[in-house]
Structure formats: structure tokens, C-alpha cells
N, C-alpha and C positions, 0 to 999 in steps of 0.2 A: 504494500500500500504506500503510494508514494505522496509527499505532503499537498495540503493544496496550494493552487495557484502558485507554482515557482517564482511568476513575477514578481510576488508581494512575500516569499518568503526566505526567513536565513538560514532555515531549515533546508533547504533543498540545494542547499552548496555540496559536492562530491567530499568526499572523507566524514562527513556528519556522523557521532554515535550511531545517530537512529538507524543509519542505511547499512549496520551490523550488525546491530542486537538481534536476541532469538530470544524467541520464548523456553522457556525455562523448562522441562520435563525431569526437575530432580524432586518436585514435594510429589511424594508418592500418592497421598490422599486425593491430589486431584486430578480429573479425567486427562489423559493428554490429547492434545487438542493441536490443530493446523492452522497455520492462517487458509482460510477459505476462500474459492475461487468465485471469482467475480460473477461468472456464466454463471454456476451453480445455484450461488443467493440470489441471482436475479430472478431463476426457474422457481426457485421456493418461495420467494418472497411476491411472487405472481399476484396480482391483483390485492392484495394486500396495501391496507392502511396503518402506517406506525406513525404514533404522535409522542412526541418528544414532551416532556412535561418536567420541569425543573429552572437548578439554577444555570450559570454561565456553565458548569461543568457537563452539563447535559445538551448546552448550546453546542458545547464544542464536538459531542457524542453524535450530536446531529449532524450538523456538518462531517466529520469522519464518515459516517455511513452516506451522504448526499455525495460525496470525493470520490470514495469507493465507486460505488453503482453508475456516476456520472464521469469517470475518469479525468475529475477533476473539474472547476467550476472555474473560471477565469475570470470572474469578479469581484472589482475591487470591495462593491459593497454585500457583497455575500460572507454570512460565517468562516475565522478560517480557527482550525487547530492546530496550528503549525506555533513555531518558536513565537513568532510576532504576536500574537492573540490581544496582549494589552493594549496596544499601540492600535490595533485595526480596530478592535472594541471602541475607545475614543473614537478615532478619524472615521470611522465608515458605519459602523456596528446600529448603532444610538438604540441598543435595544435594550428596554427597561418595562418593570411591573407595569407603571404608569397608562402607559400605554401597548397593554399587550403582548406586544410584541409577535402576532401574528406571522410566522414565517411557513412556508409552502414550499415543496418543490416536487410536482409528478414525472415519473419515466413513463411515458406513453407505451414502449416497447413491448413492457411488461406490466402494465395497468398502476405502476408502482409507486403512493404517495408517501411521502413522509412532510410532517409537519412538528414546529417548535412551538411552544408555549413560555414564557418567560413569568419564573415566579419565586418568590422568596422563603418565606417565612409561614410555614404549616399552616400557622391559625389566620392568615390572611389570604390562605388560596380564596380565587374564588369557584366558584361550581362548576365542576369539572363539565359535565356533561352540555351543559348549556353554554361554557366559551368554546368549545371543539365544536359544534353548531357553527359555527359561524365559519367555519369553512364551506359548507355544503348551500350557500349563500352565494347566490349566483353574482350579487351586487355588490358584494366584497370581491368575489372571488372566481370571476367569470370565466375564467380560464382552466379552473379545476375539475374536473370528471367525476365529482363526487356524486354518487346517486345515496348516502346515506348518513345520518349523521353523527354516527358512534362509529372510533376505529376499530380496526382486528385487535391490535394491540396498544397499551399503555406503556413507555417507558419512561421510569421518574428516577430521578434523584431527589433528597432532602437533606439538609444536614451544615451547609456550611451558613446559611443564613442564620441558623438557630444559634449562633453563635457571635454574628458579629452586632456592634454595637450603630452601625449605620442607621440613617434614617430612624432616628429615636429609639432603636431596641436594644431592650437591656440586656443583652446579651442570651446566655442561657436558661430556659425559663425554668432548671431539673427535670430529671430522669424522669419524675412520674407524673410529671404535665406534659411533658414530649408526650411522651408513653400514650398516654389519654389524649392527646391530640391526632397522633397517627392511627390510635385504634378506631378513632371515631372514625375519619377518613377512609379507611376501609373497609369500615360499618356501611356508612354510607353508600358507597358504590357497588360493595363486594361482598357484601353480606347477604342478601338474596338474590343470587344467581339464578337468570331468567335461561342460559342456554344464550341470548343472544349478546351478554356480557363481554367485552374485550376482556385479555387476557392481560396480565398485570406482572412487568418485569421490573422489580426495583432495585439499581445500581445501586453498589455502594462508592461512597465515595472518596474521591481523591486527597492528597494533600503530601507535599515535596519537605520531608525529611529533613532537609541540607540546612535551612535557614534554625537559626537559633533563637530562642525567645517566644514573645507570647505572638501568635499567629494577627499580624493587620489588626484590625478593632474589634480586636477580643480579648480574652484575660486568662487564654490558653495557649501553648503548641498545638498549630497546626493535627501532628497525626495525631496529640492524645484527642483532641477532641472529635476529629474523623474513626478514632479508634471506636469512643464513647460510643457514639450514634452507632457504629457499626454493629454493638452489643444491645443498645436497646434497641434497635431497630430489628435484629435477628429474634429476639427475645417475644417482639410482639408481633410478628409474623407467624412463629412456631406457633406460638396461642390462638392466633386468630385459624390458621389452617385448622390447628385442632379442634376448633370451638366451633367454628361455622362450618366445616367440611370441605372446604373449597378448594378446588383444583386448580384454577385459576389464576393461581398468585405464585409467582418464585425470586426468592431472592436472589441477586446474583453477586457472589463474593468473588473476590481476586487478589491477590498483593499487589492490591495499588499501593499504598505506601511504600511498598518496600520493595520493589520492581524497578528500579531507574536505570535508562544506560546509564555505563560504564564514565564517569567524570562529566554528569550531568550536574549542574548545579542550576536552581530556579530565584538565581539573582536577575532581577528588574521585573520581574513577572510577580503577578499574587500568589500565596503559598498554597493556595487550592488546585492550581492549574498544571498541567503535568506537559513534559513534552508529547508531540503528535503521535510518535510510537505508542506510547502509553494509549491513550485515547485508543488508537489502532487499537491496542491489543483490547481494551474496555469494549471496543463495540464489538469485536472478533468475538470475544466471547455471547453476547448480546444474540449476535446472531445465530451464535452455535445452540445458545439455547430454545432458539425459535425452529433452526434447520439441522440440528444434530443428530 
């Protein structure tokens, strides 16, 4: 998977980490796994709707998968997840809660949409069902081939906003008002399973080891608190599966933290953000869980 848009990125200069790293087949516990061929997820992911629902880590998850299927996207004002991401975020990106952030993109080829959501902070999403509506909206979105208006799948991330102190939040709200935030969440949606349900894949998320101290406007390190999230978010999954019955929901774990090429260091960038390998391998897995 090669990064996107070369013209916009420092990523795609020849010797980079990323154009040697491999994925790792020494933790025994987990499946070993390929990067996946392009043909292949295009044939699987056939007429298939995936909506991207999260923060900036999830923007970038988007994009990855848009790069991949689209061999690459040659616009300046399109997502990228390459080295630059901060920088294109400011200059081009402008995408925020505020407004949206509505992003699109179909393969006709193979009926194939993917779509982005932009959202922060658990207790402020707003209804799921009814902002993903608004693609199958002819007058928004006149160019999209939606004849419905729930996707196949869901894929979120949650976790680094719960954390930062931006935009007046105090940070951490604890484990057991997360807890009771996320369980409600998938009360809501995925608690009576009608058969016509998307299917729910929740990322864990990222965050870059290297930097020292407390993570941007928080009052943690970076991976302890992606650690955190990662435990209580496994914790009320396991319960919810067990309590409600539902097949439909999997978490997906990864050593994101502890995965980096070789003399990566994520100085200028936020400490949430990983290089595009990463990502690659974040949505590789993503996929394999949809087509493995």
C-alpha cells in the first residue's frame, strides 16, 4: 500500500521506514494475516457501504482504505494519512464536529461507498442513524448511488477525545461514566437486532510511544491512556455481546502502540497519529475482518 498523493507527501520519498516494515508474525496469539490484495477487497467489498464514524484517527483509517481501492487520490483537498497529516489537516482538511464533516467517496466498478463522519466526545455524538441519512439525500449528495439509508457496516473509533481538555472538556470523565456512556451507545443501536442492523467494527486506538510526558491537552501519556480505553472498552463489549446476544459487534485489537517502524519518531505531528504504514496495517486488519 503505497502512501497517498506522492505530490503532497514526505512519506513517499524512496528509503522511507515504511517502504520496509512487515508485519510482525512473532505474537503467537494472533491470526497471521497478509497484506490483502486490492482485486480481492474490491470482489468482497462488492456493493457494500462502510461508514467511517470517529475521530481524526478514523479520518485517517478512511482515507487508507479510499488510497487503497482508489490507487491513490490526487487531491490536495482530500484526507491524507501519510507523514504530513497535521499540516494538510490545517491547509486543506477544515474538517470538524461543527460542521459534520460529511465526506463521500463511491467506486462505481464495484458499487463501493465509503463515507466519514467527524466526531469527538461519546456523550456529544449525535444520532447515528439519522446523520448517515443524509447521504442517501439526493440534494446533498447527488452524485451518490445510495438506494438506502443505513450502511453494511459501522466502523468507529472512540477514545482520544475523552481525554483531551479542548473545547471546554475536562478531560477524563472515569472509567464508569465512559463505561455507561459506551454501553448506552450500543444499547441504543445494537441492542435489538432487527437482521437489517449494520454490522459494528470498533478500532482500537492509536497513540506514538516516542514523545514523553503528558499527551497535548491532557493530564496523561499518550499510550497509558489509549491503553485505558482499550480495557474498558474490551470490558464492555465482552458484556454487552454476552448480555444482549449479538453477533454483530467485534472489537478489533492490534499493537498499535507498540508497532512503529524501525526509528520512527512522531515529533511535529499529535501523539494520537501514527505513520501511514500503521494506519495501512489498522485498516488491513479492518478489512480482514470483514473478508477473512
Amino acid at each position: 500500500m503505497a502512501p497517498h498523493a506522492k505530490r503532497h507527501t514526505e512519506g513517499a520519498m524512496q528509503g522511507s521506514p515504511e517502504f520496509v516494515w512487515q508485519p510482525s508474525h512473532e505474537i503467537s496469539v494472533c491470526p497471521k494475516y497478509e497484506w490483502l490484495d486490492q482485486n480481492k477487497v474490491s470482489d468482497c467489498l462488492k456493493q457494500t457501504w462502510i461508514a467511517f464514524w470517529g475521530s481524526s484517527t478514523t479520518r485517517i483509517a478512511f482515507s487508507a482504505l479510499v488510497d487503497f481501492l482508489g490507487d491513490g487520490i490526487e487531491a490536495s483537498d482530500f484526507p491524507t494519512h501519510d507523514f504530513t497529516y497535521k499540516e494538510h489537516w490545517g491547509e486543506f482538511d477544515h474538517c470538524s464536529e461543527g460542521n459534520r464533516c460529511h465526506l463521500a467517496v463511491h467506486f462505481p466498478n464495484r458499487g463501493i461507498t465509503l463515507t466519514f463522519n467527524f466526531v469527538t466526545r461519546i456523550a456529544d455524538w449525535p444520532n447515528l442513524w439519522e446523520t448517515l441519512e443524509a447521504y442517501a439525500d439526493k440534494a446533498q449528495f447527488p452524485d451518490l448511488p445510495l438506494q438506502r439509508k443505513q450502511p453494511d457496516v459501522v466502523l468507529m473509533n472512540s477514545g482520544p477525545w475523552e481525554y483531551y481538555g479542548y473545547l471546554g472538556g475536562q478531560g477524563w470523565p472515569g472509567n464508569e461514566e465512559y463505561m455507561s456512556q459506551f454501553r448506552t451507545f450500543l444499547m441504543k443501536y445494537w441492542g435489538s437486532p432487527t437482521g437489517n442492523t449494520p454490522n459494528l467494527i470498533i478500532l482500537r486506538n492509536t497513540a506514538c510511544q516516542q514523545v514523553p510526558g503528558n499527551c497535548e491537552s491532557s493530564s496523561v501519556p499518550c499510550v497509558d491512556a489509549m491503553n485505558n480505553v482499550h480495557e474498558v472498552q474490551q470490558q464492555v463489549v465482552r458484556d454487552f455481546v454476552q448480555q444482549a446476544g449479538s453477533t454483530q459487534i467485534r472489537y478489533l485489537n492490534g499493537a498499535y502502540l507498540l508497532d512503529f517502524p524501525e526509528e520512527y519518531h512522531c515529533l511535529g505531528e499529535t501523539s494520537f497519529h501514527s505513520p501511514s504504514v500503521v494506519t495501512d496495517q489498522r485498516i488491513n486488519h479492518a478489512v480482514f475482518a470483514l473478508c477473512g
